[in-house]
C-alpha positions as CSV (number, residue, x, y, z in Angstrom):
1,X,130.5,14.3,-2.2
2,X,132.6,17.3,-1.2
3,X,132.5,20.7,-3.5
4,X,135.5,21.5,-5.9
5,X,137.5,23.4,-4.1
6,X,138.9,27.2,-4.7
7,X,142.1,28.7,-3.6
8,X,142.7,31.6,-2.0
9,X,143.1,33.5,-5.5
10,X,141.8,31.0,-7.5
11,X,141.6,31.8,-10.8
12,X,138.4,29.4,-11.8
13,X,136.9,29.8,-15.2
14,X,134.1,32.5,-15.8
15,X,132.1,32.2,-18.2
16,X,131.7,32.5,-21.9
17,X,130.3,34.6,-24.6
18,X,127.2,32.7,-24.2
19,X,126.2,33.1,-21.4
20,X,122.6,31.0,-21.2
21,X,124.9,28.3,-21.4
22,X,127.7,29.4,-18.8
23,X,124.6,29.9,-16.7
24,X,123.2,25.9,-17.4
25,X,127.2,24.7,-17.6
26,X,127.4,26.2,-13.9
27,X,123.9,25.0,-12.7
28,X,124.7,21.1,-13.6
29,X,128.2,21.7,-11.9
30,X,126.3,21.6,-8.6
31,X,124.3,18.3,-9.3
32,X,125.7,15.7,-7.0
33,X,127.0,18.2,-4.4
34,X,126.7,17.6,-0.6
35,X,123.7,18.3,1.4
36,X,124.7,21.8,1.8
37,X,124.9,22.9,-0.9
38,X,121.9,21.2,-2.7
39,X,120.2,22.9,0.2
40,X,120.4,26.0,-1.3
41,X,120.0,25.4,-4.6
42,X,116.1,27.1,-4.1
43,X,117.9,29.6,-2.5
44,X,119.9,30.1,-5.5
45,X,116.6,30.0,-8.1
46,X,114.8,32.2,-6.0
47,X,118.3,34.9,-6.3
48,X,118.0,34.3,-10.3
49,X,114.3,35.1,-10.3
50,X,115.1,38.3,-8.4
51,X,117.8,39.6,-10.5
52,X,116.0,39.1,-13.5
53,X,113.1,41.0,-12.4
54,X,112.6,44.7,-14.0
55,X,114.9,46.7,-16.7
56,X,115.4,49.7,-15.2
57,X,119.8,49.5,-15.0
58,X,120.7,51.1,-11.4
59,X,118.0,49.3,-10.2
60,X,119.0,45.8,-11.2
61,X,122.2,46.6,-10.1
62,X,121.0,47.2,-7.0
63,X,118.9,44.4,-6.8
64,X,122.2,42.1,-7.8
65,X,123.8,43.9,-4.9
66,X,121.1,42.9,-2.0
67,X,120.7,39.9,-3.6
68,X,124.5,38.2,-3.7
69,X,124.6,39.6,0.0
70,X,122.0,37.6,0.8
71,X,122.8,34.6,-1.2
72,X,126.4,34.6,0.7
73,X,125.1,36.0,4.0
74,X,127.8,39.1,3.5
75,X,127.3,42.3,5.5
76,X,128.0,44.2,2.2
77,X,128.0,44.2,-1.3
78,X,129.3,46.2,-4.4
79,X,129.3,46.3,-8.3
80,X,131.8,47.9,-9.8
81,X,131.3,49.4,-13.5
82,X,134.3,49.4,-15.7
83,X,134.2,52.5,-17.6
84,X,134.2,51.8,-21.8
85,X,138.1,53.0,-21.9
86,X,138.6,50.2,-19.8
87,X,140.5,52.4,-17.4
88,X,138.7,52.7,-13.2
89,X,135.0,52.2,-12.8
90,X,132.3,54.6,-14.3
91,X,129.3,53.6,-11.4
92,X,129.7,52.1,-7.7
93,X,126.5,50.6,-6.8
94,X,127.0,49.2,-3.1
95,X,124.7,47.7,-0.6
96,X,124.9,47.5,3.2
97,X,126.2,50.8,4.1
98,X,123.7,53.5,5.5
99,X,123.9,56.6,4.0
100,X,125.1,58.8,6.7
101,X,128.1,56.4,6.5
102,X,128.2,57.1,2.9
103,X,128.1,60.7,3.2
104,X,131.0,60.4,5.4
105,X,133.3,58.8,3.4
106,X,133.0,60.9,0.9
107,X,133.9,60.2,-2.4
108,X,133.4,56.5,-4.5
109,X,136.0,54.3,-5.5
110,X,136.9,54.8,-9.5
111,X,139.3,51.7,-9.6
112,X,142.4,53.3,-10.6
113,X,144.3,51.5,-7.9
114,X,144.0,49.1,-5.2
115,X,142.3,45.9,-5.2
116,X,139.4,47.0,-6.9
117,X,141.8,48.2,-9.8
118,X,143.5,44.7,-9.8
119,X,140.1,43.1,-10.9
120,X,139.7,45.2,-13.5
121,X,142.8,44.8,-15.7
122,X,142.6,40.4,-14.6
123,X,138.9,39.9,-14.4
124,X,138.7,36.3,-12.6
125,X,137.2,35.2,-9.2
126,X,139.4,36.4,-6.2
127,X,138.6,35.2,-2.8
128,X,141.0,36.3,0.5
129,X,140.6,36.0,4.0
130,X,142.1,39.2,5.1
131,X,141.8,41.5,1.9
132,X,144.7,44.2,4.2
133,X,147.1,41.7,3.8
134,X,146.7,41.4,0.0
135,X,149.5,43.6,-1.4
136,X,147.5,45.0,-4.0
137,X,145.1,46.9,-1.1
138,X,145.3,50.5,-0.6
139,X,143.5,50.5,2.3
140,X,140.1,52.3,3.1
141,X,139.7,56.1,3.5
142,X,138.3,57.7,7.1
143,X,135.5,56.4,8.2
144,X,134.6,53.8,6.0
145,X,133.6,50.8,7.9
146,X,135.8,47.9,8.5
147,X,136.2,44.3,6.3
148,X,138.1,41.8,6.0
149,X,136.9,38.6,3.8
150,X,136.5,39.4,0.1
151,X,135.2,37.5,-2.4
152,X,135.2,39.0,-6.4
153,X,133.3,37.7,-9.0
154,X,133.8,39.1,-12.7
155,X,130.1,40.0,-14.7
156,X,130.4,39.5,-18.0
157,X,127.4,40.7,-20.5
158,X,127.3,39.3,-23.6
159,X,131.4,37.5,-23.7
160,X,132.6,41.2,-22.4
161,X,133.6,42.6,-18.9
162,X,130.8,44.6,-17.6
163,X,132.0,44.7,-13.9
164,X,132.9,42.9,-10.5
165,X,130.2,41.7,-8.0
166,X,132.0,42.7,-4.8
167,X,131.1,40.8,-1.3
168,X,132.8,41.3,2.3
169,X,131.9,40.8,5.7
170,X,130.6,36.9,6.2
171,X,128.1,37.4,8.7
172,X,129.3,34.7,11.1
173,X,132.5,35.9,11.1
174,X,134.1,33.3,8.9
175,X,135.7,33.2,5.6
176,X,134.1,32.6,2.2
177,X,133.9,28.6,1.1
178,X,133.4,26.8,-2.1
179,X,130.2,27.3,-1.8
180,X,129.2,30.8,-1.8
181,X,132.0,30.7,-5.0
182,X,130.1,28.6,-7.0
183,X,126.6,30.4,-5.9
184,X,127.9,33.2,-7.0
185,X,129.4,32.8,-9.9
186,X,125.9,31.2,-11.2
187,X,124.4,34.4,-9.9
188,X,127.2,36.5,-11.6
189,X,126.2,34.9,-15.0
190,X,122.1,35.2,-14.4
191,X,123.3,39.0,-13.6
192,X,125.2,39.6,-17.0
193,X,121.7,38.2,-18.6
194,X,119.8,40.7,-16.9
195,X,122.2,43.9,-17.2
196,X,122.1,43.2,-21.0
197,X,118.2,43.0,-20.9
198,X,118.4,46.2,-19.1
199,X,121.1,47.7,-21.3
200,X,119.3,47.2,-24.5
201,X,115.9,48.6,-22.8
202,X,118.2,51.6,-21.5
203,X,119.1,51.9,-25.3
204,X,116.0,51.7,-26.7
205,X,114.4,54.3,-24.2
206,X,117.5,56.8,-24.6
207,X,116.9,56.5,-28.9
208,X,113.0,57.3,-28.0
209,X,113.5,60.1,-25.6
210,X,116.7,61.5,-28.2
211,X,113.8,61.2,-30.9
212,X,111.0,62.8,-29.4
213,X,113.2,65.6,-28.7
214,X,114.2,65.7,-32.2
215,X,110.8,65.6,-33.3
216,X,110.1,68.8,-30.7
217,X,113.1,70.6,-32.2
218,X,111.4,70.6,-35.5
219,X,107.7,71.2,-34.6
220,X,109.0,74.3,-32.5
221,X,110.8,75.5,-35.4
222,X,108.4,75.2,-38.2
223,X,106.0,76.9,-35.8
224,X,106.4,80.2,-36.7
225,X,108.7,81.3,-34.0
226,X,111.7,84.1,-35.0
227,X,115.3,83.2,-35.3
228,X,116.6,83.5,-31.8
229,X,113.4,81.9,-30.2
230,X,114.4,78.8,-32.8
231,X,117.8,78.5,-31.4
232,X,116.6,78.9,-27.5
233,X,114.6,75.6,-28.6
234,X,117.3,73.9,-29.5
235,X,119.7,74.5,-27.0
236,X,116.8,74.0,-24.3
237,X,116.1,70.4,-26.1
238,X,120.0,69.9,-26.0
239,X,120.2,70.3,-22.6
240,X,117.5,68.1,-21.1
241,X,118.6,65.5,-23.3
242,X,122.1,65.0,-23.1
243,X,121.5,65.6,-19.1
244,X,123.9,68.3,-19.5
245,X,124.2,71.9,-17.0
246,X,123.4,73.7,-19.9
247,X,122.3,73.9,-23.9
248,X,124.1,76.3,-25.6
249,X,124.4,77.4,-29.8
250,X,126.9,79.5,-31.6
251,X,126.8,81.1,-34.7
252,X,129.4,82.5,-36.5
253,X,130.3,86.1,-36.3
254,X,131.8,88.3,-38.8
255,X,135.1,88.4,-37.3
256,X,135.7,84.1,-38.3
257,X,134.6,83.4,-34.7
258,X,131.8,82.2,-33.0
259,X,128.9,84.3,-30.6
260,X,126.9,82.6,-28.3
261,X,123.4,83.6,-29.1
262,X,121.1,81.2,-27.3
263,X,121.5,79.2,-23.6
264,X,119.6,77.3,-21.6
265,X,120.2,76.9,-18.1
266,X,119.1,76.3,-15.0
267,X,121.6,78.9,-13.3
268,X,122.3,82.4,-15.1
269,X,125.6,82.2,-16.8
270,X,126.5,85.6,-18.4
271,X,127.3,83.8,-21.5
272,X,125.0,85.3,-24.3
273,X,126.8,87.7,-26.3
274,X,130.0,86.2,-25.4
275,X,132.6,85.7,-28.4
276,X,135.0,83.1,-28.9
277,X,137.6,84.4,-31.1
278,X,138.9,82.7,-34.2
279,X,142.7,81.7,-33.0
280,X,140.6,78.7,-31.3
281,X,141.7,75.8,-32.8
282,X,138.5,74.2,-32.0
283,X,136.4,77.0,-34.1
284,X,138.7,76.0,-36.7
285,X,137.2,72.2,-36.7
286,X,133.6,72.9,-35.8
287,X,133.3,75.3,-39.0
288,X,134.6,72.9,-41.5
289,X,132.1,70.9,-39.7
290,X,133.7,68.5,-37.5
291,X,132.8,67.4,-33.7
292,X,134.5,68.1,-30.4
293,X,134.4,65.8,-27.6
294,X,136.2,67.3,-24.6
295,X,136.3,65.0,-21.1
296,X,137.8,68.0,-18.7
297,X,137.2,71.0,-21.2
298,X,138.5,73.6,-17.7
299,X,141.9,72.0,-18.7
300,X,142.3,72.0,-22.0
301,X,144.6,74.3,-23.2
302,X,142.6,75.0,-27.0
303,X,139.7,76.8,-24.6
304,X,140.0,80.5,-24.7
305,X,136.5,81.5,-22.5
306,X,136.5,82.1,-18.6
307,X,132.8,80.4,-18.8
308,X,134.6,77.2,-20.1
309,X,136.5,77.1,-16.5
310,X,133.2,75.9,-14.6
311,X,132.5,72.9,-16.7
312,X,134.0,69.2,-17.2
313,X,132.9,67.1,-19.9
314,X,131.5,68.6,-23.0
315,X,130.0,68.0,-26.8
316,X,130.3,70.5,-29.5
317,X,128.7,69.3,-32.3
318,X,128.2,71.4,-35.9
319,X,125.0,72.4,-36.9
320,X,125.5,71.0,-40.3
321,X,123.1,70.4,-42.9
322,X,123.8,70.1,-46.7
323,X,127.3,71.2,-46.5
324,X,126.4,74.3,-45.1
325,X,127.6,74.9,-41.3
326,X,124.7,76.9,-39.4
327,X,126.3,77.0,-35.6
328,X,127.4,74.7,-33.1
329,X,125.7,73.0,-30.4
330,X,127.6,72.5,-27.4
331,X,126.7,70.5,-24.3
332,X,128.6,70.9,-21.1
333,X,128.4,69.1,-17.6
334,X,129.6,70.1,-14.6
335,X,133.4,68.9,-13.3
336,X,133.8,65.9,-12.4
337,X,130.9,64.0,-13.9
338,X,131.3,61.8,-16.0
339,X,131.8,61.8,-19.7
340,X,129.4,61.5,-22.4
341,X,129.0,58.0,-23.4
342,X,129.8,56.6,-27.5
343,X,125.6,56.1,-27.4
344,X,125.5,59.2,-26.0
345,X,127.8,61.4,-28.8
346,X,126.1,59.3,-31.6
347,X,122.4,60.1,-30.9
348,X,123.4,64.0,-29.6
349,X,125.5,64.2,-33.2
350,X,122.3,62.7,-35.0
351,X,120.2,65.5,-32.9
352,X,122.7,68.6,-34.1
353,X,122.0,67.2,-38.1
354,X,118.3,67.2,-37.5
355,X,118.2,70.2,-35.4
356,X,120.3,72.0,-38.9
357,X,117.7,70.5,-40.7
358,X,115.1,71.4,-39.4
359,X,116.7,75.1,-38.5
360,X,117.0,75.1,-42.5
361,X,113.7,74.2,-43.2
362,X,112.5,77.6,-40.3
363,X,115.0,79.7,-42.3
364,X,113.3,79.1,-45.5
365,X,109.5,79.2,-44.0
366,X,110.2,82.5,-42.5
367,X,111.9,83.7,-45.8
368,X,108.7,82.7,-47.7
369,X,106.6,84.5,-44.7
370,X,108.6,87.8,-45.0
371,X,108.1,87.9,-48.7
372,X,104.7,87.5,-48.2
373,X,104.6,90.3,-45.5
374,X,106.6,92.5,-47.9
375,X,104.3,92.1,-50.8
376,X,101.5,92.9,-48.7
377,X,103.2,95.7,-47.0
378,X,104.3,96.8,-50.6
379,X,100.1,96.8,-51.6
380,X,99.1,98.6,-48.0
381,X,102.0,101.5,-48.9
382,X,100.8,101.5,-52.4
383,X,96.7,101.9,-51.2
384,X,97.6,104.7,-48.5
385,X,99.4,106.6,-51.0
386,X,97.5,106.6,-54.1
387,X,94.1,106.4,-52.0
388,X,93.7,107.8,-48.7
389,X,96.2,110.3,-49.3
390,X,95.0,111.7,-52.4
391,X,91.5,111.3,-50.7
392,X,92.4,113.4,-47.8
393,X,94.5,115.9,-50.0
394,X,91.4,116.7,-51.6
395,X,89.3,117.0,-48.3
396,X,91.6,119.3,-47.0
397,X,91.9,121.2,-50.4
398,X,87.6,121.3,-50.5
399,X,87.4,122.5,-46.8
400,X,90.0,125.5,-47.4
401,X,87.6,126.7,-50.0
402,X,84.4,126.4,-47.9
403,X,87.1,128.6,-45.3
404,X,87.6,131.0,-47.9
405,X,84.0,131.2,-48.6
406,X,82.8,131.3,-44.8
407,X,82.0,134.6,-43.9
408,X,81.5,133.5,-39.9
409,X,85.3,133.3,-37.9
410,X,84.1,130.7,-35.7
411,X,83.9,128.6,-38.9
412,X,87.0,129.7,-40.4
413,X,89.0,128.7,-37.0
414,X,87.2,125.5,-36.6
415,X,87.5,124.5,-40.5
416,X,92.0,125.8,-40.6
417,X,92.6,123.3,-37.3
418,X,90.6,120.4,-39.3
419,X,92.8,121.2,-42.4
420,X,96.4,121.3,-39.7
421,X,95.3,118.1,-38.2
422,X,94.8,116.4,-42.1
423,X,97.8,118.1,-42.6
424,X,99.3,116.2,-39.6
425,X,97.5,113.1,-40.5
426,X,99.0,113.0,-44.1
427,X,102.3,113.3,-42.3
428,X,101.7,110.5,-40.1
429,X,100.4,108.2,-43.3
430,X,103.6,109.4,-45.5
431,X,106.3,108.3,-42.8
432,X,104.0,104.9,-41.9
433,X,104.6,104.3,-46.3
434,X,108.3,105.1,-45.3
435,X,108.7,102.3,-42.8
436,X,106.3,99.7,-44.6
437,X,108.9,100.1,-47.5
438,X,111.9,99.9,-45.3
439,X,113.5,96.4,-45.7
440,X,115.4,94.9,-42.8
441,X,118.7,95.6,-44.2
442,X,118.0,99.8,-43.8
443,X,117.4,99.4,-40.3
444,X,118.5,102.1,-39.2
445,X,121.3,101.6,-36.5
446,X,120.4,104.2,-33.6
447,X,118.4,102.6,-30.9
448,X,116.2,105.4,-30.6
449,X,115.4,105.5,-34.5
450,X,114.7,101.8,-34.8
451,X,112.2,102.1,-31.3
452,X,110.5,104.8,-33.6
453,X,110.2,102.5,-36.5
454,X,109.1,99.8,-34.8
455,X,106.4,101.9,-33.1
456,X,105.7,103.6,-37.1
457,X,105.2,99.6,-38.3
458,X,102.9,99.2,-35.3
459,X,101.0,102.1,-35.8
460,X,99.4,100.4,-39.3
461,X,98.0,97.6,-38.0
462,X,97.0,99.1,-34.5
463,X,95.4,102.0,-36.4
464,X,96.5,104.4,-34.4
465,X,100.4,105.7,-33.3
466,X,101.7,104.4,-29.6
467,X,103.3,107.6,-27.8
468,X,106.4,107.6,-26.9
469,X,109.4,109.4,-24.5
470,X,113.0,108.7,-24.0
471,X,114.8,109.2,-20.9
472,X,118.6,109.6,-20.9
473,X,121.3,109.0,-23.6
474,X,119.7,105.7,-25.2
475,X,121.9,105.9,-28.2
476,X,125.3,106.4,-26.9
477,X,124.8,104.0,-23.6
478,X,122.6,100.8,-24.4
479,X,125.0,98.2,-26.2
480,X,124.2,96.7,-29.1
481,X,123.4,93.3,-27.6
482,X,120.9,94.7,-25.3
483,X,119.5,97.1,-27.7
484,X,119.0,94.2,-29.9
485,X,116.9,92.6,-27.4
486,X,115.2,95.5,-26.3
487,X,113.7,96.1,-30.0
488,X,112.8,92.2,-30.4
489,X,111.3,92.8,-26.5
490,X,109.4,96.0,-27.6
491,X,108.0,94.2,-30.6
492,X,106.7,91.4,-29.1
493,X,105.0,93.6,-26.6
494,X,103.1,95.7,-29.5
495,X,102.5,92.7,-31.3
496,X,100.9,91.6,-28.1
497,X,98.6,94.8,-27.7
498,X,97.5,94.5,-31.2
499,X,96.4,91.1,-31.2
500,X,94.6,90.6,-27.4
501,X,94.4,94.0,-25.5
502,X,92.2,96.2,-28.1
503,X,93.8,99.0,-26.7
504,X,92.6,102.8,-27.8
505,X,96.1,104.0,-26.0
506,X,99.5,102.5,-26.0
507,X,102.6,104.4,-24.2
508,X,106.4,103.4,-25.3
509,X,108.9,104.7,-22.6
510,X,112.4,103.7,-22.9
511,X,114.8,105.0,-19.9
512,X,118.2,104.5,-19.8
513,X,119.2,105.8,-16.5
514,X,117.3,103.3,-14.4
515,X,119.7,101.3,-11.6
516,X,118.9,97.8,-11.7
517,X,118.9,95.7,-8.3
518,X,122.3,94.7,-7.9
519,X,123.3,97.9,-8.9
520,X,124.4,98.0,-12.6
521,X,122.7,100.9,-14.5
522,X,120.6,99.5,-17.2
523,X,117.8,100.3,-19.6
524,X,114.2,100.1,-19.2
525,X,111.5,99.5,-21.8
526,X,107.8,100.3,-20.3
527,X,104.5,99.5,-22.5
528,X,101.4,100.7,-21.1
529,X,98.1,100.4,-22.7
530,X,94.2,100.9,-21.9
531,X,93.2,97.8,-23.3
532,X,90.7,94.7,-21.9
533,X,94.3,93.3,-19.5
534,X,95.7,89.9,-19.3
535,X,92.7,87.0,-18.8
536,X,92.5,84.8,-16.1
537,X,94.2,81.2,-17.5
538,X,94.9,83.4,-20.8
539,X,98.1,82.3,-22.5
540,X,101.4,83.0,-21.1
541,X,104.1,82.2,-24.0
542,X,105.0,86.1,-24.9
543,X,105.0,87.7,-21.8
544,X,107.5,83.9,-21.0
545,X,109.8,84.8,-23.9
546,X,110.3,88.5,-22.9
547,X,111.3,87.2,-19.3
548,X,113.3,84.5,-20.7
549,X,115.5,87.1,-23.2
550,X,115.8,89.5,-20.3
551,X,117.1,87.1,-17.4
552,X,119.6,86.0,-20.4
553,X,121.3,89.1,-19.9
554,X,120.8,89.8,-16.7
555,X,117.1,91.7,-16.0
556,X,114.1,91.1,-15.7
557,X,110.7,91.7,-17.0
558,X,106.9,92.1,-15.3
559,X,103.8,93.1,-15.9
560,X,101.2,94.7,-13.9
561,X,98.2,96.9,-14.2
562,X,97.6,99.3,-17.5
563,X,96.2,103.4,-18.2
564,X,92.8,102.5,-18.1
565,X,90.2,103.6,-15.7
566,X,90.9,101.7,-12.2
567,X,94.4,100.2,-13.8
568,X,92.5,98.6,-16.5
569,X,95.1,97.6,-19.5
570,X,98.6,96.2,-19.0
571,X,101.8,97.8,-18.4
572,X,104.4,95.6,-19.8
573,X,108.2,96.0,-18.0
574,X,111.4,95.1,-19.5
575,X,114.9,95.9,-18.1
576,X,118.3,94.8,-18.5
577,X,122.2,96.0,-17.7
578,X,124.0,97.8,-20.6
């Protein structure tokens, strides 16, 4: 008994929503077939084992691909991916062509015309002899190798159109017969079963991996980290996730736009600090808290930043949590990539909530630790002045008696300089009170007052004053940006010689005349100390964060030896441009 035959362009059922039984309904239509074909029936089981083997996607895609050219002994084999719009193909997975061919030829299909296009808008089996003289070919670009027999079978997962299983090239020169259709077709449908199976695992690991970064987000921020070390989190997080060029989070600014305040990525982009004004229309939506889904955002006309210029398709998603609109998350990829999926926009929109949430939950943590840091600085003020104050008052008032009463002038020297330097010491205690009392909203603005007060607040639990020296006009030069960063820098260095160097000595030096590398003048913070250094396998998370702020705008920071005896200590660098 001869095979059913199939014309040219034969448009021969394909199967059905189920496809299990598609799959059976197509096996038992080759019972009773001629010799040939039964003959490679095992052939055929041993293909449908294969494809259903793993769940990784582009791998069983490529497995179909290598498989089907085997099953119809084609030189070359393709799947195209029809993108969820419906409109040219999101993935090419081909077999048979080397990859210095590839490389050559430059750029994939996206099924927006041609042949390939064809299949995708009438999804049936399509077999030709010479595919050129079809008139809905295009053609092939330079260098791509040459083919003439075609055969297209539609893959359907689940009663929708996943793709076409492409094949060309019969090995013996001939054309495709009823055969390789109908082994094919099975094939196609044992390939929808096993792209679903791999979907759904796809789906299940991207939820997981969407989920453990959620649960990251959270633990970071409820660490105890500050405010713009939170946000770095999150944008980092962002990032890695969405397998985007770059994690970035705005706030907004007191003008009714938005600043960038936090990036992650894996070139330097210039963009912290950088405002978007609020004539965007798309500030507009993300504050009352709605999402932004861009696929070409260099060509949309509602973008008003030059950084937008270098990217393709984007997220920005509200930081939204109980009403209340933190920031905006936004998730960029590079041009021409291809867009964010629907699975991919829900579970990064689920992320932005949690990441609010759990920015929310920070926000009020550190507002509970800053109370508590208050009230005990409020105590510590009130113990130095109505204690050791009064205390050394009365010192110094009992050792100008015993001057008055020395008759000896070496005494009366020695006892007046102990009375100038309690003097000096009371001083020193009075303006430490001053700064324990300060809240943050009297910070002073001057970047050389608030180095001083920092250096004043480190001088309590240090127990001794860190010197310091200014070079050049660091008030009138250093932006506020970078002098923002240079404070939060110069704290964590202090903090870091209080806690781990036990330093009798610590030097502050802040020089704003330095000339960076590339030739930008910029500003220089230096902390020296005497201390025990930076152990061997020691932790390396602050010294990280102060080169992490610096290369955000543009510097650098480094360590090296301290003011000890033989370089013992640290010496702690910090630069960055205006």
């Amino acid at each position: 008994m001869s095979a059913p035959s199939a014309s040219a362009d034969s448009p021969l059922p394909d199967g059905s929503p189920d496809s299990v039984e598609a799959a059976a309904r197509a096996t038992r239509s080759l019972q009773g077939l001629s010799p040939e074909l039964t003959s490679r029936v095992p052939q055929l089981l041993e293909a449908m084992r294969s494809v259903g083997t793993g769940l990784e996607l582009h791998t069983t895609l490529d497995r179909i691909c290598e498989t089907a050219a085997e099953l119809a002994d084609a030189h070359y084999a393709a799947i195209g991916v029809v993108a969820e719009d419906g409109e040219g193909l999101s993935d090419f997975v081909y077999h048979g062509i080397d990859a210095e061919t590839a490389q050559r030829i430059g750029r994939l299909p996206d099924g927006h015309q041609g042949l390939l296009g064809a299949l995708i808008h009438q999804p049936r089996t399509l077999r030709l002899a010479d595919l050129s003289a079809d008139p809905r070919s295009c053609g092939f670009p330079p260098h791509h190798p040459p083919m003439r027999t075609f055969l297209g079978v539609p893959i359907r997962v689940q009663g929708e159109i996943f793709g076409n299983l492409y094949l060309t090239e019969k090995r013996d020169g001939g054309d495709f017969n009823d055969y390789d259709v109908h082994m094919v077709r099975v094939l196609a449908t044992e390939a929808g079963i096993a792209i679903g199976n791999a979907r759904l695992y796809e789906a299940a690991k991207q939820r997981e991996r969407w989920i453990d970064g959620s649960v990251a987000v959270t633990t970071a921020l409820l660490s105890g980290s500050d405010a713009e070390d939170a946000l770095a989190v999150v944008a980092e997080q962002a990032r890695h996730l969405a397998d985007s060029d770059a994690g970035i989070v705005l706030l907004p600014d007191e003008e009714g736009g938005m600043e960038i305040v936090a990036v992650s990525s894996a070139e330097p982009t210039g963009a912290l600090g950088v405002i978007v004004p609020p004539e965007s229309r798309i500030v507009a939506d993300l504050l009352e808290g709605e999402s932004v889904f861009i696929d070409d955002v260099a060509s949309d006309p509602r973008i008003m930043t030059d950084l937008a210029r270098a990217y393709g398709p984007v997220m920005m998603l509200p930081l939204q949590s109980d009403g209340r609109v933190l920031g905006t998350l936004v998730t960029p990829r590079a041009r021409g990539a291809r867009p964010f999926s629907d699975a991919e926009r829900t579970l990064a929109t689920q992320f932005a909530s949690q990441a609010a949430l759990a920015l929310m939950m920070a926000e009020a943590q550190r507002d509970r630790e800053r109370l508590a840091v208050y009230e005990d600085r409020d105590r510590i003020a009130r113990d130095l002045h109505d204690l050791v104050i009064q205390r050394l008052f009365a010192t110094g008032m009992m050792l100008e008696s015993a001057q008055r009463r020395s008759v000896v002038p070496e005494v009366q020297v020695g006892v007046g300089r102990a009375v100038d330097e309690l003097d000096v010491t009371i001083q020193e205690i009075r303006t430490a009170i001053f700064a324990l009392q300060q809240g943050p909203a009297e910070a002073p603005s001057g970047l050389r007052t608030r180095v001083l007060r920092e250096i004043n607040m480190a001088a309590v639990p240090l127990g001794f004053k860190p010197s310091h020296h200014f070079v050049g006009p660091v008030d009138t030069v250093v932006g506020e940006l970078t002098g923002k960063n240079l404070i939060a820098a110069l704290r964590e260095a202090l903090s870091n010689a209080f806690r781990h160097a036990q330093a009798a000595r610590i030097d502050v030096v802040v020089d704003s005349t330095v000339v960076l590398p590339d030739g930008r003048h910029g500003v220089r913070l230096t902390v020296a100390d005497d201390g025990v250094g930076i152990a061997e396998g020691g932790r390396r998370s602050g010294l990280k964060n102060l080169k992490r702020r610096a290369e955000s705008l543009g510097g650098d920071s480094w360590y090296g030896s301290g003011l000890g005896e033989d370089g013992g200590g640290t010496t702690v660098v910090w630069e960055a441009p205006y």
